[in-house]
N, C-alpha and C positions, 0 to 999 in steps of 0.2 A: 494472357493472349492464347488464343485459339493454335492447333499445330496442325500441320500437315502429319501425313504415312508415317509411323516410326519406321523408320531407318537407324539400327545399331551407331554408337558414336563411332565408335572404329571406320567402319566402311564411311561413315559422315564426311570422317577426318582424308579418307585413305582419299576418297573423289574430290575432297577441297584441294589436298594437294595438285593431284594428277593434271585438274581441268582447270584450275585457277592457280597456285601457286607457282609451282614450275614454269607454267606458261609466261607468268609475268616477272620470276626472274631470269629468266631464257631470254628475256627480250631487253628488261633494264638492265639488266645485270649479267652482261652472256659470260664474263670472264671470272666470275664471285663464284667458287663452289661453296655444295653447303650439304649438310645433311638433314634428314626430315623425322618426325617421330612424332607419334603421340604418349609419351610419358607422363609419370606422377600420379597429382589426383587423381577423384575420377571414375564414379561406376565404370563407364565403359572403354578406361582404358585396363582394364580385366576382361571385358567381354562380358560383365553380369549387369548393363543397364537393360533399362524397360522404359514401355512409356512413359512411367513415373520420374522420371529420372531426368527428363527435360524441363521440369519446373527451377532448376537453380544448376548454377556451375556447369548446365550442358550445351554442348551447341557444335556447329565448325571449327573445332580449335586444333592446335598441333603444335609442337615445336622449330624452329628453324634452327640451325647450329651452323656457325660461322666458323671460319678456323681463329684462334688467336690473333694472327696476323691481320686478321679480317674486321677484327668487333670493332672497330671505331665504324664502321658503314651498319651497324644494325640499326641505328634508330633510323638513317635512310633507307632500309630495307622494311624497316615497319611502315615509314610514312606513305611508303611507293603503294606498299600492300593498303594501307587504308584507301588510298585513293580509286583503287583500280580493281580493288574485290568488288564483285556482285554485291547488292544488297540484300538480295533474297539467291537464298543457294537452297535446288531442291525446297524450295518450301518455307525453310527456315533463315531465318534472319543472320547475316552475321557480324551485326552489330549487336554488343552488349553494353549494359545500362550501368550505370553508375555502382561502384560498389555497395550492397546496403550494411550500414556499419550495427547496426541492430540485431545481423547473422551472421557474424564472424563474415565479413566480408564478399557473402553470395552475391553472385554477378546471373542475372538474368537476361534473355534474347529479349532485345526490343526493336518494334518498328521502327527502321530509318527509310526513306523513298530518297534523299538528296544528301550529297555533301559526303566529306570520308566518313570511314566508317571504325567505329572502338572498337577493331577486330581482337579476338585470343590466338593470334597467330604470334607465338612469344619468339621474338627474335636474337639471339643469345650465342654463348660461343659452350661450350659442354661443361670445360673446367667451373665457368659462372655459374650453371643449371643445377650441376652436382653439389656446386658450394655449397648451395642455397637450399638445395634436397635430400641431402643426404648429411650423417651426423660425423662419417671421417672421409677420407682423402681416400676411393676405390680406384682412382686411374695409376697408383704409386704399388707400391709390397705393401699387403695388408697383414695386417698379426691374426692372430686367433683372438683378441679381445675387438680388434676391430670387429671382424664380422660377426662378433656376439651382441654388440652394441646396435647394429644395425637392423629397425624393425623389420617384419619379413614382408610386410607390407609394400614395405617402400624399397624391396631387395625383388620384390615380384612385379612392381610398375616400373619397372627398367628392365629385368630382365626378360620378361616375360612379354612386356609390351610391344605393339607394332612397330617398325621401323616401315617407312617410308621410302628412301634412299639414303646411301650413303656413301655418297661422293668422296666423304674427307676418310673415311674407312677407320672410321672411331668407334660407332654405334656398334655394328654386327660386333667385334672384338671385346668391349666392354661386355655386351650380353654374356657372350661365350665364355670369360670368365665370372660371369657373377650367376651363370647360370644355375648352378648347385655350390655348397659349401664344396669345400675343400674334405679328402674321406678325415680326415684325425676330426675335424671341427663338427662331420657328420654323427661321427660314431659321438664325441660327449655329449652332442644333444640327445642323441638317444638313450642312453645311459644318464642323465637327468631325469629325461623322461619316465622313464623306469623307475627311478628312484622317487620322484614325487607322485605316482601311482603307488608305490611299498608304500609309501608315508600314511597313505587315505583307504586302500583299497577293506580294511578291514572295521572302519570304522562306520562303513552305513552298516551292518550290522549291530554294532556296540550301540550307535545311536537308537535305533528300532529298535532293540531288543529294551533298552534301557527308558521308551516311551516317548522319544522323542523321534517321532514320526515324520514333522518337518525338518528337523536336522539332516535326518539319514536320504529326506529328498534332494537335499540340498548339496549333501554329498555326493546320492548321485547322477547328480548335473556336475561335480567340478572333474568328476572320474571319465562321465563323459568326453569333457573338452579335453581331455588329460589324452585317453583312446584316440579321439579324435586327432590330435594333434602328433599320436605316434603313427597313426596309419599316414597322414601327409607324408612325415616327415621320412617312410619307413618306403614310401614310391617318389621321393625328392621332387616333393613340393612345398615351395612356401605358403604356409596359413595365411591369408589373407585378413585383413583388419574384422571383427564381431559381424556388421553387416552381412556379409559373404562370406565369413567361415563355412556355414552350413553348404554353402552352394557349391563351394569348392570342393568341399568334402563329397558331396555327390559326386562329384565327375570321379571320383578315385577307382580304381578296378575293385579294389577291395570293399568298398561301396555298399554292392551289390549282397554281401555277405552281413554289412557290420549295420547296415540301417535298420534291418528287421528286426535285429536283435536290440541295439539302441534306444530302437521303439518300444521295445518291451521293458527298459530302464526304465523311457521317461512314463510309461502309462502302469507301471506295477500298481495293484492297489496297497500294499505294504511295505515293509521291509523285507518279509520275506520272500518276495517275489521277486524283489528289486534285487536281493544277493540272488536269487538264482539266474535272474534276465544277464547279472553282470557276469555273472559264472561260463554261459555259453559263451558270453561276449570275450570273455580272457582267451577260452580257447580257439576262437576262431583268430582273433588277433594273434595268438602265439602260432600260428599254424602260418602263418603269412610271416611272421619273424623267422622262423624256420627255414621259410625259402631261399630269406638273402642270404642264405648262406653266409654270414661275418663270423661263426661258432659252431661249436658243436650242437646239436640241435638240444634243446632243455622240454622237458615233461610239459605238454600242452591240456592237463589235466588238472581241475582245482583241487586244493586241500581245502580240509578245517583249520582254523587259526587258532595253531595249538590245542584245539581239543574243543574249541569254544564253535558254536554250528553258526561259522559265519566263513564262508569260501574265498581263498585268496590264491594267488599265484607265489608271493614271495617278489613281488614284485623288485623289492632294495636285491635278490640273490641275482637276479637277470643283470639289473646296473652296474654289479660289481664284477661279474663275468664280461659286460661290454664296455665298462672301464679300464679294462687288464688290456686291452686292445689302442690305449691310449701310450705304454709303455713307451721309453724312448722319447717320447715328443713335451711341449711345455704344458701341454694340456693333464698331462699325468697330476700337477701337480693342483688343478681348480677344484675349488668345491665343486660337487654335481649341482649347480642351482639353474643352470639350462642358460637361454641367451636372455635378451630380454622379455621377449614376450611370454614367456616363463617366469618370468619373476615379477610381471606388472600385465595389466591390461588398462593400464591408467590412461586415456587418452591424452591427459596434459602434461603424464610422460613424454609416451613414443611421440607425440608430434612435437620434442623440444629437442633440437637440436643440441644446445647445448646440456642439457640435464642428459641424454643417452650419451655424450660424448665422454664427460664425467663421470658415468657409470663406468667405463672401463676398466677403473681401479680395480671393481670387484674381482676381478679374473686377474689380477694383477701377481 
């Protein structure tokens, strides 16, 4: 199908509410409070869709949140809503097509002119939404293995995502605590961090040096995501699922400093270019570590490794100084192996509720 103007899902979502949603439970429903959201999936509930991005799973969609006392009335609050939604909102349809079981279940805008309509207006109560999207219980005490378990993905399409309203006064407070870790949970992810850059930082040289050209590029692509994912985590943001890693990463203040040198990672013509391109890159990253003041500030200057002409920081010496910072709490006692997304990028992982839920042993 043809589209109209892209218009952002967010602002899509934000105008379905204001002019059609509300309106029509204002009027069926004047005594039903509820709250509103667009969470979860979802380019554009991050803010990073594009035109391209209306070819599957995009369209008018949003959450509705009933209070517990309330769910037995959702499925008459979905049917009201199909009957009395527009069929064309701005342009685009807000009826969607049958699920295609061929694409994991992509749901596509299709033309309706008559009759209700299959809208993505998910009608639900929070604790339901959460069950079903998240891999433990975040409205209760959570542990430190809990929010280790918890993609950052699916920690960033909640907290980070739009609210709507919020009548039942659930939404804004959930965000607010799931907004950033907790500092103990903060500081071992960085202190992982740290420690799985010691592990690697020394061996695109060994690999080059020893002829193996693609290896040592290979390494530094994972030193990259490794950087990358300290600077997020170093200005308290969640990494966003491969897609929009990069994109996220842009928006960071420290950005502006780490992409030009980044760039000279990924386009080095050798090994040896690529230890020097990552050499700058250490210390501009250690000069932004320095700022947050968590330590006493450590030598933002590379070494040879051991005597061998291949540039490192000592990356495992940083982890064990921001390990000592752990003292006192349960966290002293984990391996540094980080949360999940540190320890997988396996997509049929993190999208399995139960398998990330069973990981928590690991921190155990």
């Amino acid at each position: 199908m043809s589209f109209p103007a892209f218009i952002p899902g967010i602002e899509l979502s934000r105008r379905l509410y204001h002019e059609c949603v509300q309106p029509i439970l204002q009027r069926q429903f004047p005594r039903l409070r509820h709250s509103a959201a667009l969470w979860g999936y979802g380019s554009e509930v991050l803010g990073f869709d594009t035109p391209m991005s209306r070819d599957h799973d995009w369209g008018p969609r949003m959450q509705v949140f009933l209070a517990d006392e309330d769910s037995e009335q959702a499925q008459a609050v979905w049917a009201c809503l199909a009957q009395e939604l527009p069929h064309s909102f701005y342009g685009y349809s807000t009826h969607f097509g049958p699920p295609n079981e061929e694409d994991n279940g992509t749901r596509h805008l299709a033309d309706k002119d008559s009759g209700p309509v299959d809208h993505r207006v998910e009608v639900t109560t929070l604790a339901a939404y959460l069950g079903a999207y998240l891999p433990v219980d975040v409205l209760g005490e959570m542990s430190a293995a809990d929010w280790l378990v918890i993609p950052q993905q699916k920690l960033r399409t909640v907290a980070a995502a739009p609210v709507h309203v919020d009548e039942l006064g659930v939404l804004l407070p959930l965000q607010d605590k799931l907004r950033w870790y907790p500092d103990a949970v903060w500081h071992y992810l960085l202190a992982s961090a740290w420690s799985c850059l010691g592990q690697e930082e020394h061996l695109v040289g060994r690999c080059g040096h020893a002829g193996d050209e693609l290896g040592a590029i290979v390494l530094g692509a994972s030193l990259t995501r490794t950087i990358m994912l300290l600077a997020l985590w170093m200005e308290r943001q969640y990494a966003p699922y491969p897609k929009w890693f990069g994109s996220a990463f842009r928006r960071l203040k420290t950005a502006q400093t780490l992409m030009p040198l980044l760039e000279q990672v990924r386009l080095a013509p050798d090994w040896q270019a690529r230890d020097h391109a990552l050499a700058y890159t250490y210390t501009a990253l250690l000069q932004r570590w320095n700022a947050l003041g968590l330590m006493a500030p450590v030598d933002t200057a590379p070494q040879s490794f051991f005597g061998r002409p291949f540039q490192v920081i000592y990356g495992g010496k940083i982890a064990e100084k921001t390990a000592a910072l752990l003292a006192g709490t349960p966290l002293a006692h984990y391996p540094l192996i980080g949360n999940i997304d540190l320890i997988t990028d396996s997509t049929d992982v993190v999208e399995n509720n139960e398998v990330c839920a069973a990981l928590r042993g690991l921190w155990g």
